[in-house]
N, C-alpha and C positions, 0 to 999 in steps of 0.2 A: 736269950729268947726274944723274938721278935715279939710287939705288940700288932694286936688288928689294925691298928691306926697305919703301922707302919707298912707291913703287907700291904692294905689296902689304895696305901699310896705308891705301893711301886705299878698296878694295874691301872691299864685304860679306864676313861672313865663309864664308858658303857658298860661294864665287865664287874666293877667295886663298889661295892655298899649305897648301892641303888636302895635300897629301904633305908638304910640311913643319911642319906642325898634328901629322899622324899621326907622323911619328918624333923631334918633342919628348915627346910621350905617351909613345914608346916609351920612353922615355931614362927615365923615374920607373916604379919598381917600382908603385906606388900604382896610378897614371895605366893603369898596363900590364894591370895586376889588375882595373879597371873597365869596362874598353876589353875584355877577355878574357871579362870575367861579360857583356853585352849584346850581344858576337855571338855567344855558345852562346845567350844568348835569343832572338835572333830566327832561329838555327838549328833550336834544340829546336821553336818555333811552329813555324816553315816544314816540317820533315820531322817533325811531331808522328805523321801517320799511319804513319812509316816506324821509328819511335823506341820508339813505346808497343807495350808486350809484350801487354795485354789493350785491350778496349774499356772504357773507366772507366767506362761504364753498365751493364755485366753487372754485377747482383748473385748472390750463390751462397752462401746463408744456410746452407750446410755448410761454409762455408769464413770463417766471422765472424773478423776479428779475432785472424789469422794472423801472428803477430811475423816481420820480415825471412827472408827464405833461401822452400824449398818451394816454389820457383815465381814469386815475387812478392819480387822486387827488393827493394821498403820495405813489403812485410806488407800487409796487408788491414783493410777499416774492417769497422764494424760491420753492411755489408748485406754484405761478402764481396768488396767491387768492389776491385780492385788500386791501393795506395795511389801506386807510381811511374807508373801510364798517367794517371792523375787530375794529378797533378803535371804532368806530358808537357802534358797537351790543358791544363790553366791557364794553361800559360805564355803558349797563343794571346788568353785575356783577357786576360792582363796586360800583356798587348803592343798589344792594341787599344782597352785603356785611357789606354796609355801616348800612341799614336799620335794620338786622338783628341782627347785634353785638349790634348796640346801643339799641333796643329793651331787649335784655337779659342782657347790660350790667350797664345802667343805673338803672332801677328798684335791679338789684341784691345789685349795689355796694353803692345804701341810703338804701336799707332796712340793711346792715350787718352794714354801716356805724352807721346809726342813732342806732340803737338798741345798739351797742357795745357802744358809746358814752352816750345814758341816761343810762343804766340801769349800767355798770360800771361795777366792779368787778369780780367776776370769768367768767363770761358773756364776758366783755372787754376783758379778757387777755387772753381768750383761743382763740375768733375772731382775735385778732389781730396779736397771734402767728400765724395761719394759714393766715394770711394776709402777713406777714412776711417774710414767709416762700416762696408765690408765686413771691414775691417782687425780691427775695434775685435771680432770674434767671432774663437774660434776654429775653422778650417777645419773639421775635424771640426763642431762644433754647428754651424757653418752649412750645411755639408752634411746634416745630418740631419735639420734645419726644410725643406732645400727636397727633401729624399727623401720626409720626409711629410707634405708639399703636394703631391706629384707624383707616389706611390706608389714601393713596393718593387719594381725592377727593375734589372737591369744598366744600358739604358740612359740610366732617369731617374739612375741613380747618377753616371752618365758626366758629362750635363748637371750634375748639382748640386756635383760636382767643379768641371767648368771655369769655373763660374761663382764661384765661390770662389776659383779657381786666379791670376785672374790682377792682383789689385792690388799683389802686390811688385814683378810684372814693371812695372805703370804707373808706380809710385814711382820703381824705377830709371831709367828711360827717360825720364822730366821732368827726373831730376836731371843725364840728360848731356845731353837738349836743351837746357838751359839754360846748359848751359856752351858748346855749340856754334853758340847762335845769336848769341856774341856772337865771333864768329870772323869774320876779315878776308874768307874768300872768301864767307860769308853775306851780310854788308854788301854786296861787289857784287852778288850777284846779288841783292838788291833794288833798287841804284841801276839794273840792268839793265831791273827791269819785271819781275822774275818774281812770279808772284803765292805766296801760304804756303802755297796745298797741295803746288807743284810745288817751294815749297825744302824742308818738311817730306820729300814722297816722296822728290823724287833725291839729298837733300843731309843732312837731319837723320836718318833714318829708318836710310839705309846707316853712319855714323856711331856711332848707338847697337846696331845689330845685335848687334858680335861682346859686350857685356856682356849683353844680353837672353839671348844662346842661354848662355851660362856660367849666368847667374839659371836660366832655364829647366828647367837641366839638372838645379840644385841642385833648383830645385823639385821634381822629376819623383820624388826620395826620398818627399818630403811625402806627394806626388797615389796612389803603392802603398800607403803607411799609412794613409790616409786610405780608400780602397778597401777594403784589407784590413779596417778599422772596422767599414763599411759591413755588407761580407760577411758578420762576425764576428753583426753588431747583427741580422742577415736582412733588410736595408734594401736591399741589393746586387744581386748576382747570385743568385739565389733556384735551388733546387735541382731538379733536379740537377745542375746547373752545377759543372764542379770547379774553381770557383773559390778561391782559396788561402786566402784571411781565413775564406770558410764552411767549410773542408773542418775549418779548426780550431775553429770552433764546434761542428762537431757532435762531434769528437771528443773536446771537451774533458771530455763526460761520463765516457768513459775512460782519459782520459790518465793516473791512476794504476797503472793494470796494463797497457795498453796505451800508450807512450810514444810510440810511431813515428806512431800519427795525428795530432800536433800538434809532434812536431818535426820532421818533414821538409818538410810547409806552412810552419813560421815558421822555417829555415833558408831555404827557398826567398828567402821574403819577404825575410828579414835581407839575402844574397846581393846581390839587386837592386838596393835602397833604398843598401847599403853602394857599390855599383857605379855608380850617379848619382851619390854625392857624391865620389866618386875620382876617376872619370871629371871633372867640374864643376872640382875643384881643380886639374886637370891643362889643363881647357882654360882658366882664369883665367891659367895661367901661359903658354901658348901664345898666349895672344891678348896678351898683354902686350907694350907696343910695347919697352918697357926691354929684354925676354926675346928679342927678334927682332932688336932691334941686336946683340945675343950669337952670334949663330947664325952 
């Protein structure tokens, strides 16, 4: 008779003991603090209009550059515009940064993964040269070649991200197809006649899931700094967008007498990136089969 533990680990990770995923999280301080920081973000996005005190596009050139307190929560930039409602409406890019990358970059980087992984040979080594090859930059420069090949916008930023984004996820996902296709229920289901896209899809694919979203997650630190780069360089979200990396470039002209325009954007920043990689450590150890025999 099977045990849950064991059931639970032959299913994807989206699909299995999601309630018990969520309260090994809870069990680590860390895990709790990560977990805590990404649903006040995609609460802050979701009720941004009911949250933000002004509209972060009214500028009030009488009102430049207003240190904390007087009205405005984290003080005022340099057109007058309120520095917390600008923070507020960011948090909705940085969450449809977040959302977007990981949508093209998950799926891209198990499907080049797994496939280079089972099927091997000229298949493997030409993926993995071109896997190689994206590796061999780093993220940032390589995003910033295909930002200015593609022009200065939020969305070409978004594209030059995901395309950047996803070779760790490949690497990882060859290296556990690789070790899964040499498993005993694999072997039947080839003597069976299934052909490799249908053991990749239903068999390889669910398999490497719960490490790809752990990767994923880790990455997702990288994909806001990377962003925030962006923003910082005016290659990103171009203004007046209150996007978080621009809001501290423009600020940084006065960050000596004015502090609060670039430390409450790059506490923002700090926050988030710190909150993927809590969150990430937290589901490495949830997803661990060793960790789930425990439970």
């Amino acid at each position: 008779m099977t045990t849950q533990a064991e059931t639970a680990f032959r299913l994807p990770a989206p699909l299995y003991a999601l309630k018990n995923i969520v309260r090994f999280l809870l069990k680590s301080p860390t895990s709790t603090f990560g977990l805590a920081v990404l649903v006040l973000l995609v609460l802050v996005a979701t009720f941004a209009p009911l949250i933000a005190t002004h509209d972060p596009y009214a500028q009030n050139l009488a009102n430049t550059l207003q240190a904390p307190g007087n009205g405005h929560l984290f003080g005022t930039d340099e057109l007058g515009r309120d520095i917390f409602s600008r923070l507020v409406w960011g948090s909705r890019i940085t969450l449809t940064i977040i959302f977007l990358v990981s949508i093209v970059v998950g799926p891209i980087g198990l499907v080049i993964g797994t496939t280079a992984g089972y099927l091997g040979g000229k298949v493997d080594t030409v993926m993995m040269r071109i896997t190689d090859i994206f590796l061999s930059f780093p993220s940032l420069i390589l995003s910033l070649a295909f930002v200015a090949a593609l022009g200065p916008s939020l969305n070409n930023a978004i594209i030059a991200i995901a395309l950047t984004s996803w070779p760790p996820i490949a690497r990882l996902a060859r290296a556990e197809a690789m070790t899964f296709r040499k498993a005993d229920y694999i072997s039947a289901a080839r003597l069976q006649g299934a052909s490799a896209t249908r053991i990749i899809v239903k068999s390889i694919m669910p398999m490497c899931l719960p490490s790809v979203l752990i990767r994923l997650t880790l990455n997702m630190a990288t994909v806001i700094l990377t962003a925030a780069g962006l923003g910082f360089l005016g290659l990103g979200a171009q203004p007046p967008l209150p996007e978080w990396g621009a809001m501290i470039a423009t600020g940084r002209k006065y960050m000596l007498d004015s502090w609060w325009l670039v430390t409450f954007p790059g506490v923002a920043i700090l926050s988030v990136s710190l909150a993927f990689n809590l969150l990430g450590d937290g589901l490495r150890d949830a997803l661990d089969p060793k960790q789930m025999n425990r439970r």
